[in-house]
C-alpha positions as CSV (number, residue, x, y, z in Angstrom):
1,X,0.0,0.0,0.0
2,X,1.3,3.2,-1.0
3,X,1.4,5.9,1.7
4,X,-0.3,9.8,0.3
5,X,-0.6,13.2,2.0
6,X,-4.5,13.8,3.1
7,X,-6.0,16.9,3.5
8,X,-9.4,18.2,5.5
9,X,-10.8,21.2,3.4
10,X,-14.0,23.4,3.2
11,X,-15.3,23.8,-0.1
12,X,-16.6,26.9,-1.6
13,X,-20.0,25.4,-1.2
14,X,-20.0,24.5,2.7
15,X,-18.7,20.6,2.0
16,X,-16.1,19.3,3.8
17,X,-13.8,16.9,1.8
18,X,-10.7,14.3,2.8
19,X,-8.5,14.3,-0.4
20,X,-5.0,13.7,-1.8
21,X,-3.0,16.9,-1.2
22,X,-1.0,16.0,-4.8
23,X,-4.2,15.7,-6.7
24,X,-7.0,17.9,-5.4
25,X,-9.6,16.4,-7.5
26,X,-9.2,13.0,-6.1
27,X,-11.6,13.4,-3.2
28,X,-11.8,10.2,-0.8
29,X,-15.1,11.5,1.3
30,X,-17.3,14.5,1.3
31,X,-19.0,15.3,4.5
32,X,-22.4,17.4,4.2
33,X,-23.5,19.7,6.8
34,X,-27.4,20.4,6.2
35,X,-28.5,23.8,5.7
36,X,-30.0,24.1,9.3
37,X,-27.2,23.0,11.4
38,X,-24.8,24.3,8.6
39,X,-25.2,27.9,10.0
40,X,-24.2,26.8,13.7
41,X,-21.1,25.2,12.8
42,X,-20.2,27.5,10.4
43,X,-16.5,28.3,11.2
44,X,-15.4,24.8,12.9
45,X,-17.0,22.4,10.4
46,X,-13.0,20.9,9.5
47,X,-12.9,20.5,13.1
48,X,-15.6,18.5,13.2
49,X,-14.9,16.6,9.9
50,X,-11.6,15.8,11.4
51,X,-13.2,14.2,14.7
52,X,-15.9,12.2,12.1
53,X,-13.1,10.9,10.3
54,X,-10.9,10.1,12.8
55,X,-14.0,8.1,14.8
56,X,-14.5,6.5,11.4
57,X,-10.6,5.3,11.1
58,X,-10.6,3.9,14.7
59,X,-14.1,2.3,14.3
60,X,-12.3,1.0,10.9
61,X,-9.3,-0.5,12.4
62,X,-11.1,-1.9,15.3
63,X,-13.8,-4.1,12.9
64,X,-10.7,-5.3,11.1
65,X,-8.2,-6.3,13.7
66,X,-11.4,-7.9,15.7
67,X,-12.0,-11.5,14.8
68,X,-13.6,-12.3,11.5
69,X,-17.4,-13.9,12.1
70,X,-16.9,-16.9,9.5
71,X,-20.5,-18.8,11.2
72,X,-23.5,-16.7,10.2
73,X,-24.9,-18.2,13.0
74,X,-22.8,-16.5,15.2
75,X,-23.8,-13.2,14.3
76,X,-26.8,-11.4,16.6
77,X,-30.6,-12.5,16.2
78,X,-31.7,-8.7,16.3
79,X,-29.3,-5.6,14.4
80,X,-27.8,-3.2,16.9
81,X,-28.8,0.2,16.1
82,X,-26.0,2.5,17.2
């Protein structure tokens, strides 16, 4: 696996984007803040992108370090709504 520089950055129009800092255009994940709470965040939204993705990358490498389920038996009657 090849290691790349990542940037956080606000778009013009309000989105929030993780992308290769050597080609701008290759965006990884857009984050959308709605029009209602996009005016109370306005000013910190990379902040708050960068605590999303960062929850997201440690969820990530949690799920696949944990033990792989290979019985579908084994897996929960009911889904666990988080």
């Amino acid at each position: 696996m090849t290691s790349q520089v990542l940037e956080i950055v606000e778009l013009e129009n309000g989105d929030v984007v993780l992308r290769s800092a050597e080609a701008p255009n290759d965006v990884l994940l857009t984050i959308k803040f709605a029009a209602a709470l996009s005016e109370h965040v306005d000013g910190i939204k990379v902040p708050i992108a960068k605590a999303m993705i960062q929850a997201g990358s440690e969820t990530y490498a949690d799920i696949v370090s944990s033990e792989v389920v290979s019985d579908v038996s084994e897996l929960p009657a009911q889904p666990i709504i988080h």
